[in-house]
N, C-alpha and C positions, 0 to 999 in steps of 0.2 A: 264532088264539088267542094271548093275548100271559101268558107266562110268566113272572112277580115271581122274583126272586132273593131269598131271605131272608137276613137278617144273617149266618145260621149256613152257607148257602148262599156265601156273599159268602167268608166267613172261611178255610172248609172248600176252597176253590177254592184260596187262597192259599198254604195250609198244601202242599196237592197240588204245588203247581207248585215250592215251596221244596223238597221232601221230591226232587220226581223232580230238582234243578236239582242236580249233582253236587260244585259249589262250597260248599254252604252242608251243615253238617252236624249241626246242629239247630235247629229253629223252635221258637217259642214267642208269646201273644196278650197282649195283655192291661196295665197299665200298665205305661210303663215301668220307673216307682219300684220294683215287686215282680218285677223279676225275679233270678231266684236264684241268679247266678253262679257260688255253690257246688257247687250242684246240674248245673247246663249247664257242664259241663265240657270238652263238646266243640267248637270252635272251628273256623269260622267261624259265629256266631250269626245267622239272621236273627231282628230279632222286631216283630212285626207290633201298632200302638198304634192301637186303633179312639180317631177323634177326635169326628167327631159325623156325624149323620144328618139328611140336609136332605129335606121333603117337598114335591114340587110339585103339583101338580093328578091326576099322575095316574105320578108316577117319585118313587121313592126314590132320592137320593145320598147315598153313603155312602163318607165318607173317614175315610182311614186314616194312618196318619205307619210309614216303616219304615226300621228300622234294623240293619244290618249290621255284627256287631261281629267283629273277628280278633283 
């Protein structure tokens, strides 16, 4: 049985492994333009910039761009 990873699947992975990784102290997704640096106040940022989604015959790839801000 072959299991698809969903977008939200893909993202929700990333957030988990940034959240348990004891270096970074809060995540966030999404452009980088809006992120709210008022608001994330706490530092080391990682934040995760979905770029695009390639389809091949029978695999989703899906990149990402990430950035670690201190």
């Amino acid at each position: 049985m072959v299991r698809n990873k969903t977008y939200n699947n893909v993202v929700n992975t990333l957030l988990h492994i940034a959240e348990k990784y004891y270096g970074i102290q809060t995540t966030s997704v999404g452009d980088v333009f809006k992120i709210d640096l008022q608001k994330n106040t706490k530092f080391p940022l990682l934040h995760i910039n979905p770029v695009n989604v390639t389809t091949g015959d029978a695999t989703l790839t899906y990149n990402f761009q990430f950035f670690v801000m201190s």
